[in-house]
C-alpha positions in Angstrom: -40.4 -5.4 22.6 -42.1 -8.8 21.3 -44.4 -8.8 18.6 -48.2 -8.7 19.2 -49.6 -11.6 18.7 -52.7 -12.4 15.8 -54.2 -14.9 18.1 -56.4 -15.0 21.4 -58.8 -17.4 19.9 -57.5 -19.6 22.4 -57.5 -18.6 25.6 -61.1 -17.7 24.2 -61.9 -21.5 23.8 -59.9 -22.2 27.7 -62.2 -19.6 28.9 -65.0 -21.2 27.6 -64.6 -24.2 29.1 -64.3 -22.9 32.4 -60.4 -23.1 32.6 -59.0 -19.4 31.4 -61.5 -17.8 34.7 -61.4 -20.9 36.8 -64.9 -23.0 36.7 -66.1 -24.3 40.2 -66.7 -27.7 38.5 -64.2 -27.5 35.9 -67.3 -27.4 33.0 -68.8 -24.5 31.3 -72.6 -25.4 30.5 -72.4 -25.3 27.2 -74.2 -24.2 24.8 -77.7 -26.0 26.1 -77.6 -24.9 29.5 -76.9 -21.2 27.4 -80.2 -22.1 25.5 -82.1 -23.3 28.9 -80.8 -19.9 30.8 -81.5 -17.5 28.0 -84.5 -15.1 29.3 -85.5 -13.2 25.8 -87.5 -9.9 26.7 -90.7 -9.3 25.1 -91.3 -7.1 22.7 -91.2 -3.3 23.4 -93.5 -0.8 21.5 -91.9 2.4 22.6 -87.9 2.7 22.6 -85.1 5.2 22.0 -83.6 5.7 18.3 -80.3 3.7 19.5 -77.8 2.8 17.2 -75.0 0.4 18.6 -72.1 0.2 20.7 -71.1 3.3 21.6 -72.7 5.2 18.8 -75.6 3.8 19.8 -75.4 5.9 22.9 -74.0 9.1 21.5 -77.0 8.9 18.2 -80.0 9.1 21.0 -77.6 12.3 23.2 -77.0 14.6 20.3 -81.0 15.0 19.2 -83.2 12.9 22.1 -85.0 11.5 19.5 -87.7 9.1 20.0 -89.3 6.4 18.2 -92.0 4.7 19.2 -94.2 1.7 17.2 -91.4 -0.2 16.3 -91.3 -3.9 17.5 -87.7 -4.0 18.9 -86.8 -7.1 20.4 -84.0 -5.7 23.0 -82.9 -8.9 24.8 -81.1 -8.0 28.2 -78.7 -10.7 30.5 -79.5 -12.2 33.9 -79.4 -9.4 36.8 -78.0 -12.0 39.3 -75.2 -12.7 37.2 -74.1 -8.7 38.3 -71.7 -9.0 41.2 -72.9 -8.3 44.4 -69.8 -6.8 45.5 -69.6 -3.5 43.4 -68.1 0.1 43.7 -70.5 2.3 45.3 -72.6 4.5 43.0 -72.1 7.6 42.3 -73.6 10.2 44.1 -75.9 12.7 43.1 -74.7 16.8 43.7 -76.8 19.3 45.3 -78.6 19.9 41.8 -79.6 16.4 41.6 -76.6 15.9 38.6 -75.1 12.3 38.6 -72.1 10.9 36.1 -73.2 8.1 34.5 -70.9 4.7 33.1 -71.8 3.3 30.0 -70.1 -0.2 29.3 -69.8 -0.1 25.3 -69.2 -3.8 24.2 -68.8 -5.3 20.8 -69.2 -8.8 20.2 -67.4 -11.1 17.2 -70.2 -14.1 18.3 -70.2 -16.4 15.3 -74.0 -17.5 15.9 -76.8 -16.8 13.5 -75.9 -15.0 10.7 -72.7 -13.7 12.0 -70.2 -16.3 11.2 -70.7 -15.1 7.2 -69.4 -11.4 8.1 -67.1 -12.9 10.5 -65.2 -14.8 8.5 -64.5 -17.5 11.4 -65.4 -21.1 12.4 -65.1 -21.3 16.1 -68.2 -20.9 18.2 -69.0 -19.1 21.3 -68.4 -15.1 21.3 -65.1 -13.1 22.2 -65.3 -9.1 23.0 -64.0 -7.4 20.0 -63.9 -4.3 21.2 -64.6 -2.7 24.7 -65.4 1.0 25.6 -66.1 2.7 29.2 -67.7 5.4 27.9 -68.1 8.2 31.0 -71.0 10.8 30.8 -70.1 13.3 32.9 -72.6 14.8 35.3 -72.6 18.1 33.5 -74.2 16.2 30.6 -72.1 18.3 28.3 -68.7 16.2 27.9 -67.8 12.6 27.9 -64.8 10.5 27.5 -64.6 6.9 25.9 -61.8 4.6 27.4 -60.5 1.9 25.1 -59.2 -1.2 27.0 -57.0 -3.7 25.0 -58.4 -7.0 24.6 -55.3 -9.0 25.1 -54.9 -7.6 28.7 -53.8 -9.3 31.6 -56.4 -8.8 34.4 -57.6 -10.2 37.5 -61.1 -11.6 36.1 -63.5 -12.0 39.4 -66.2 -15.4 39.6 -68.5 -15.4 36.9 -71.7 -17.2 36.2 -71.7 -19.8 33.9 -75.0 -20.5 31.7 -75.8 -23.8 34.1 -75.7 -21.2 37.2 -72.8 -22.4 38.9 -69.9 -19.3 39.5 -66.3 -19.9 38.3 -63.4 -19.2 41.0 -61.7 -16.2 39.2 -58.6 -16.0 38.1 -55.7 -13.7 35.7 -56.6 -13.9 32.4 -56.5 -12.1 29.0 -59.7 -9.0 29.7 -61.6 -10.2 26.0 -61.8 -13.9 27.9 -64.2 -12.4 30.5 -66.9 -12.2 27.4 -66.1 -15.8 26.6 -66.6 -17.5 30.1 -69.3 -20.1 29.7 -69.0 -20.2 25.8 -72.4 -19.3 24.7 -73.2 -17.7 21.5 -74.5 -14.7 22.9 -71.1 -14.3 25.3 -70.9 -13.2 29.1 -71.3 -9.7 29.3 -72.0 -9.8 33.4 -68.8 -11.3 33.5 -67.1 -8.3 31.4 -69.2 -5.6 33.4 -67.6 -7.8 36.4 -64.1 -7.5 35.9 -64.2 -4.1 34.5 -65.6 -2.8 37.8 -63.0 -5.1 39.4 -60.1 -3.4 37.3 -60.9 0.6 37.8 -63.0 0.4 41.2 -65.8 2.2 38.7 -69.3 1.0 39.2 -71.0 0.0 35.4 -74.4 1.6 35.2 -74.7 0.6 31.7 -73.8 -2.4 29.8 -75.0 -2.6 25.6 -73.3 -5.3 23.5 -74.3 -5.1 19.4 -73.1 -8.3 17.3 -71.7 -8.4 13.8 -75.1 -8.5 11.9 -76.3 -5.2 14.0 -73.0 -3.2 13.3 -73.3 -4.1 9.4 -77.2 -3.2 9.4 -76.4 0.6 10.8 -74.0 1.4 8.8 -76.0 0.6 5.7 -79.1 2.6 7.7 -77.1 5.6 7.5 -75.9 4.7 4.4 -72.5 4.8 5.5 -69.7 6.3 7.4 -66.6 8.2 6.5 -63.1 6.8 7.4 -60.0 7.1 6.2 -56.7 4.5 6.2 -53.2 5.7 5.7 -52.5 2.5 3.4 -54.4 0.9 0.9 -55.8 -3.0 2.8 -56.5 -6.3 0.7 -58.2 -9.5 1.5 -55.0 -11.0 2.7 -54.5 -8.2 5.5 -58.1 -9.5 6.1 -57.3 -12.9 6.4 -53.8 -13.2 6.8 -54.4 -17.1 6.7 -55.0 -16.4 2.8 -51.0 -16.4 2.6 -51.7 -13.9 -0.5 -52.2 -10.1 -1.5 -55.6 -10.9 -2.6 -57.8 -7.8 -4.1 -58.2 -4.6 -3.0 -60.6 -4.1 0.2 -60.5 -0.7 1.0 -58.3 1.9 -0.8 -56.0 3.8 1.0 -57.2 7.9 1.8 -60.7 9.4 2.7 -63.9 7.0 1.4 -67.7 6.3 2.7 -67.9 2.5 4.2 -71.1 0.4 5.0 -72.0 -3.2 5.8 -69.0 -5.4 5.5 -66.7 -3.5 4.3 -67.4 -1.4 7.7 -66.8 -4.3 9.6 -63.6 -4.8 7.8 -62.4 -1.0 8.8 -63.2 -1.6 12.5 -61.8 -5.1 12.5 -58.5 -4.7 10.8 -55.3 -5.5 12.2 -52.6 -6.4 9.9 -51.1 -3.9 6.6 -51.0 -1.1 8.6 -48.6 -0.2 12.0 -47.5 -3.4 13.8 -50.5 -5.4 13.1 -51.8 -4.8 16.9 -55.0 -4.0 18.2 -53.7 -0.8 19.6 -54.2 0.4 15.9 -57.1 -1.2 15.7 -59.0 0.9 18.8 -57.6 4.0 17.1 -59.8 3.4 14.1 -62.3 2.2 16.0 -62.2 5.6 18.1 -61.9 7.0 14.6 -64.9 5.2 13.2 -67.3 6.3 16.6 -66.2 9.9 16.3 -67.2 10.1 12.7 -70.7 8.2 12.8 -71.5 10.2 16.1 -70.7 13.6 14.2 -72.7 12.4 11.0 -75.2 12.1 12.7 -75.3 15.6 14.7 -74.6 17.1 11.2 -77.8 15.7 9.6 -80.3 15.8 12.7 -82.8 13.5 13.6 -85.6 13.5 11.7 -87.8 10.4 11.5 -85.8 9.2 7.6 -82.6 9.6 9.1 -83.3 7.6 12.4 -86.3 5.4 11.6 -84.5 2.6 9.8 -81.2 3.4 12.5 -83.6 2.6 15.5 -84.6 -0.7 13.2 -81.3 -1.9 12.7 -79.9 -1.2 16.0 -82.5 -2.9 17.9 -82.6 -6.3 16.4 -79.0 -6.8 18.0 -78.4 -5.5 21.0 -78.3 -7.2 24.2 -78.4 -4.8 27.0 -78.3 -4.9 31.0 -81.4 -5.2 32.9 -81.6 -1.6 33.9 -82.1 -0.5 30.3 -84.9 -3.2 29.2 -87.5 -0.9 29.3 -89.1 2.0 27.1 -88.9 4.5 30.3 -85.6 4.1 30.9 -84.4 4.2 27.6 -86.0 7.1 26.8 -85.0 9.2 30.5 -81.6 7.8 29.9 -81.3 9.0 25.9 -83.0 13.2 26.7 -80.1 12.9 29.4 -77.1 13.1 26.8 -78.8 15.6 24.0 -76.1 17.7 25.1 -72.6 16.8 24.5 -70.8 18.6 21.8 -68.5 16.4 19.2 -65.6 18.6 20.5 -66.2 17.4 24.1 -66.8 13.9 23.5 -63.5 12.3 23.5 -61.4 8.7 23.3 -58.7 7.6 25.1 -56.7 4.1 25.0 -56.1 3.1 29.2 -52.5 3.1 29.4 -50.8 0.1 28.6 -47.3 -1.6 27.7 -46.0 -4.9 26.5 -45.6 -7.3 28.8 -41.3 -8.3 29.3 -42.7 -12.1 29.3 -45.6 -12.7 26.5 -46.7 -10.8 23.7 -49.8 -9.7 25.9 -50.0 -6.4 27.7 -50.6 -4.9 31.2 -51.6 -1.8 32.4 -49.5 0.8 33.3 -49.4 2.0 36.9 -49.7 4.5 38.8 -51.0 5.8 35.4 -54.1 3.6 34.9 -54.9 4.3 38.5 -55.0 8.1 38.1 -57.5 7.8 35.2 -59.7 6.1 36.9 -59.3 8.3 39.8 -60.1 11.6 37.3 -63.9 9.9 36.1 -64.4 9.3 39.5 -63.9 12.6 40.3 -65.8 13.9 37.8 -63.1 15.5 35.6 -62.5 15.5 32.2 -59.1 14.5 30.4 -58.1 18.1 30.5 -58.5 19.1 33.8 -62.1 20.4 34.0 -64.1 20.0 36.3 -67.6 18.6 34.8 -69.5 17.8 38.4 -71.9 20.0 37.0 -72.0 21.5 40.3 -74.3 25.1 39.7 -73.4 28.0 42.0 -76.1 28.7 44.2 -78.6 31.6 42.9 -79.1 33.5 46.2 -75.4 32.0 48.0 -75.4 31.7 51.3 -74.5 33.9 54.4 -70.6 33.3 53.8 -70.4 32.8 50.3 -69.3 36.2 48.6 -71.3 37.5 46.0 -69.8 37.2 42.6 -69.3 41.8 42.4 -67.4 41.6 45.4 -64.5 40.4 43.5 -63.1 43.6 42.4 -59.8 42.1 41.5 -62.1 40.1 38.5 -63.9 42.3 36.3 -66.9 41.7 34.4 -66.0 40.7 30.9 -66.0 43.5 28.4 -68.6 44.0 25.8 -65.3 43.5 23.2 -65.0 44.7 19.7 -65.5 42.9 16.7 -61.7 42.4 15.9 -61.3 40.1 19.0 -62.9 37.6 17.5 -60.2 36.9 15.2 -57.4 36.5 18.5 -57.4 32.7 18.9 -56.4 32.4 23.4 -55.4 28.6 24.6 -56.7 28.4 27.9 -54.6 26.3 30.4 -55.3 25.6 34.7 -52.1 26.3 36.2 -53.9 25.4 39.9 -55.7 22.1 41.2 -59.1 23.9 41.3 -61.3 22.4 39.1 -62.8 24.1 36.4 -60.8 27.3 36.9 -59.5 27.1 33.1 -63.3 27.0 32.0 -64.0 30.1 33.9 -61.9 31.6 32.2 -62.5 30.4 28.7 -66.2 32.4 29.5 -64.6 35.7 30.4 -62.3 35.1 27.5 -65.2 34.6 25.3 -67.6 37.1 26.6 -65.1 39.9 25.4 -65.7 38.0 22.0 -62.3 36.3 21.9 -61.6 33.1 20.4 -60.6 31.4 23.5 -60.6 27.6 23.7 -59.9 25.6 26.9 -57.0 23.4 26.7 -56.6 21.7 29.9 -54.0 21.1 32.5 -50.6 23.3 32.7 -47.4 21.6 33.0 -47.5 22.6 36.8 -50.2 23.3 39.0 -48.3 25.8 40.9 -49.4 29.1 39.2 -49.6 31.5 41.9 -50.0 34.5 39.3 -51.8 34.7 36.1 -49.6 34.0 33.3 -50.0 35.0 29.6 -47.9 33.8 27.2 -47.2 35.1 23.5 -45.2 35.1 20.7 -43.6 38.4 19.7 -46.1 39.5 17.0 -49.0 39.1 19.2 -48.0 41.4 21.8 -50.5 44.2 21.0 -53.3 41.4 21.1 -51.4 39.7 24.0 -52.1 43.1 25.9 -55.8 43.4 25.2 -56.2 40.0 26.7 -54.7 41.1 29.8 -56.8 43.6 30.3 -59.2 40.6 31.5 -56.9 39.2 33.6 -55.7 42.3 36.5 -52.1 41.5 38.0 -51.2 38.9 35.2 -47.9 38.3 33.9 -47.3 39.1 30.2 -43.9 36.8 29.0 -42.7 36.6 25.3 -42.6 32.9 24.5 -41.1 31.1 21.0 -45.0 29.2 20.3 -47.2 30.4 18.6 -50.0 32.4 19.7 -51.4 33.5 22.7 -52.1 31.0 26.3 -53.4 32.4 29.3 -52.4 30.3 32.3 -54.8 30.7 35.0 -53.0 30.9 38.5 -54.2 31.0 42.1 -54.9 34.7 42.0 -57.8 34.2 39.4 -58.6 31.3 41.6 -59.5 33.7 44.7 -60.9 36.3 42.7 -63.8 33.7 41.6 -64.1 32.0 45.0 -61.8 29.0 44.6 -59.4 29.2 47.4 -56.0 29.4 46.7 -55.3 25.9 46.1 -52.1 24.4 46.0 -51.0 20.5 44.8 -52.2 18.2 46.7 -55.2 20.5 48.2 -58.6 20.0 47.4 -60.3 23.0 45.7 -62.9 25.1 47.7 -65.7 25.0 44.7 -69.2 24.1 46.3 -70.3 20.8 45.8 -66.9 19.9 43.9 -64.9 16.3 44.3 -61.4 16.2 45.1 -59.4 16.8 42.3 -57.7 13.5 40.4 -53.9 14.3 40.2 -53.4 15.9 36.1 -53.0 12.7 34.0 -49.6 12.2 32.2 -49.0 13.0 29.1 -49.1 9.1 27.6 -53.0 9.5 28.2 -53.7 13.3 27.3 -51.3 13.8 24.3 -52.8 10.4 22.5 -57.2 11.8 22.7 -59.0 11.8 20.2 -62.0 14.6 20.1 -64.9 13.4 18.3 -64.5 16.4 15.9 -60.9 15.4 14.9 -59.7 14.8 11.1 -60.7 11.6 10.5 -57.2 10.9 9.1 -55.3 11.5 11.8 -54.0 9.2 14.6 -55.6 5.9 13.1 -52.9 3.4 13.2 -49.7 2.2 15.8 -46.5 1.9 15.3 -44.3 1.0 12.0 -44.6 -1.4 9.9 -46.9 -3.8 7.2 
């Protein structure tokens, strides 16, 4: 396996000058045709309490709060430089709910005042970080998909600041953001190719620069991290060819400003030095300002000087320049819970001839395939599809399931019997359903996601030996289901095709679409390489932060 590499800063510059993506004239603009093209929005005097990137998103879901009086100056890119050939959008269900794509993008431009948190020389503006973020339709989960920087991918014609549209072209996925080499970057051109890679239309595209990112964090005085080693100025800058002092100590600690950009940014002392690591503590670093935020509500001191920060540094896509849509799009996500907000790296492998990387296939494929399908990473189905109050003529009514009873009242002592819940079918959301019976008898049931196999025709409940007695009283729930002894720990229920009847699902095999009204195909389950590596936004902030060995 080669090394990763510490570069990219060139194929940044090729990109910029109209080579890396293929200019139609061979020349880029520069940086006065950027200046001539730039279309700075007027000021707004009603917006959303944003904060950046992805947070930025998640901050305005978990309270809908609004600000209004504050003088943000949100600029937004050039709608014709969208592609006209797109994926289609998504379409609404029968209860009017709709999925929405949120293109998370964080720039390392060296203009204005960012080249002194930087730390870099070279103009123009590279893509430090990207996100997909995925709102499901249900409103109530989401899923964040990391996509390395240094990957190869086919990069479709982009427009250049002087107007003219490059030819395209295989190139490393950050130098989409550098095509044209402005200061402010190309983020068309990134929403461009990242449609072009997962067939996923972008609804949503929000880039925040250095200076923004270092503002928040000191507006909410800080975010919680934690690094497995201690880092020092010369993991910073490895071009210090020194130790240097201390940066960040190694364990738990509150980080603001610079020393936030430094924890997001960092590469070398810890793992192999790659940005694989890196997008794990930058999942870490979302997670943990996202829950901060839930934890301490928005009221108008927390958010006020949030919504100030975060606005003088955004650049956003046309559709969200405006007060209206801000604020429908922000009451849309109050929703998610920290648990069901989760971050994923698309699958991905070293490339045999480079130090780059390339997607993984079919894997990358059937990720794609499961947000457009509307379900989540473990296997539930989040169309947000409602059943129909009065059903129709052929739809049986929910009590003429006998074989499915109503969920006990429960006694207190089931609270303390913890129940995995896994889909052993391809019906979608079949594991949630019964995650609610669970819990309606007052168990502690939790869904888990997929099974191993989707083949369940029965019920099965798993246990360890000393949970039998409890192992029975969750069977009770379940008529017909098998009770087997197993060595883990616990109990699992594993829903099978008979609980998949009983609730109106059709007995679905693999490879058969479930019968839920108003529900998608189901995505093939996603291998383990993608499920075993998420990260919930309620994780330990310690755990799963860095890649491979090493430094």
């Amino acid at each position: 396996m080669p090394a990763p590499r510490s570069g990219g800063r060139a194929e940044a510059r090729r990109a910029a000058q109209g080579k890396g993506a293929g200019a139609a004239d061979g020349t880029s603009g520069g940086r006065a045709a950027a200046r001539r093209s730039a279309k700075p929005k007027k000021n707004v005097k009603k917006i959303v309490a944003w904060s950046a990137a992805g947070v930025l998103v998640l901050i305005a879901g978990t309270g809908g709060a609004i600000y209004y009086k504050l003088n943000a100056n949100i600029k937004s890119f050039d709608a014709d430089a969208i592609a006209t050939d797109r994926p289609p959008e998504a379409k609404a269900d029968a209860d009017g709910n709709k999925p929405v794509n949120v293109l998370l993008i964080g720039s390392d431009s060296r203009g204005g005042n960012n080249s002194d948190l930087g730390g870099g020389e070279d103009g123009g503006a590279r893509s430090d970080t990207t996100i997909l973020l995925h709102v499901y339709a249900d409103h109530k989960h989401a899923v964040g998909i990391s996509i390395p920087r240094n990957t190869i991918v086919p990069i479709p014609s982009c427009k250049l600041p002087n107007g003219k549209w490059t030819k395209g072209g295989n190139d490393l996925f950050n130098a989409a953001f550098s095509v044209g080499g402005s200061d402010g970057g190309n983020p068309a051109c990134t929403q461009n190719t990242v449609e072009k890679v997962t067939g996923i239309r972008v609804d949503h595209t929000i880039v925040v620069d250095f200076n923004g990112f270092a503002a928040m964090t000191k507006a909410v005085n800080g975010v919680d991290v934690c690094l497995p080693k201690p880092i020092y100025e010369g993991d910073i800058n490895p071009n210090l060819h020194k130790k240097g002092n201390l940066v960040l100590p190694q364990g738990k600690q509150t980080v603001e400003g610079q020393q936030a950009l430094d924890y997001v940014r960092l590469r070398h002392g810890i793992g192999d030095g790659s940005d694989i690591g890196r997008m794990k503590r930058q999942q870490a670093f979302m997670s943990s300002l996202a829950t901060k935020m839930k934890k301490e509500g928005m009221s108008p001191t927390n958010l006020l000087p949030l919504a100030d920060a975060a606005t003088k540094s955004l650049t956003v896509d046309p559709g969200l320049d405006s007060a209206d849509k801000l604020l429908s799009f922000g009451l849309s996500l109050k929703n998610i819970d920290m648990h069901d907000l989760k971050f994923v790296t698309a699958p991905w492998r070293y490339r045999t001839q480079d130090a780059n990387i390339d997607l993984v296939q079919p894997d990358a494929n059937k990720l794609w395939e499961t947000l457009k399908a509307d379900q989540t990473i473990d296997g539930q189905n989040a169309t947000g599809q409602q059943p129909d109050a009065g059903g129709s003529p052929s739809a049986a009514p929910q009590q003429a399931a006998p074989s499915t009873p109503a969920a006990p009242a429960g006694d207190a002592s089931n609270a303390s019997i913890k129940v995995a819940v896994y889909n052993g079918t391809v019906a979608n959301g079949l594991a949630g359903k019964a995650t609610d019976l669970l819990k309606g008898a007052k168990f502690a049931a939790s869904t888990a996601g997929q099974a191993a196999s989707t083949r369940y025709k029965t019920t099965t409940i798993e246990y360890s030996t000393s949970q039998k007695a409890n192992a029975e009283k969750v069977a009770a729930l379940f008529p017909g289901a098998s009770l087997e002894p197993s060595s883990a720990r616990g109990i699992s229920v594993i829903v099978g095709q008979d609980f998949a009847a009983a609730n109106g699902m059709g007995t679905t095999t693999a490879g058969t679409a479930s019968t839920t009204p108003g529900a998608q195909t189901p995505a093939a389950p996603l291998p383990t390489t993608v499920t075993n590596d998420a990260r919930s936004a309620d994780d330990d902030i310690c755990a799963n932060t860095t890649y491979g060995s090493g430094g």
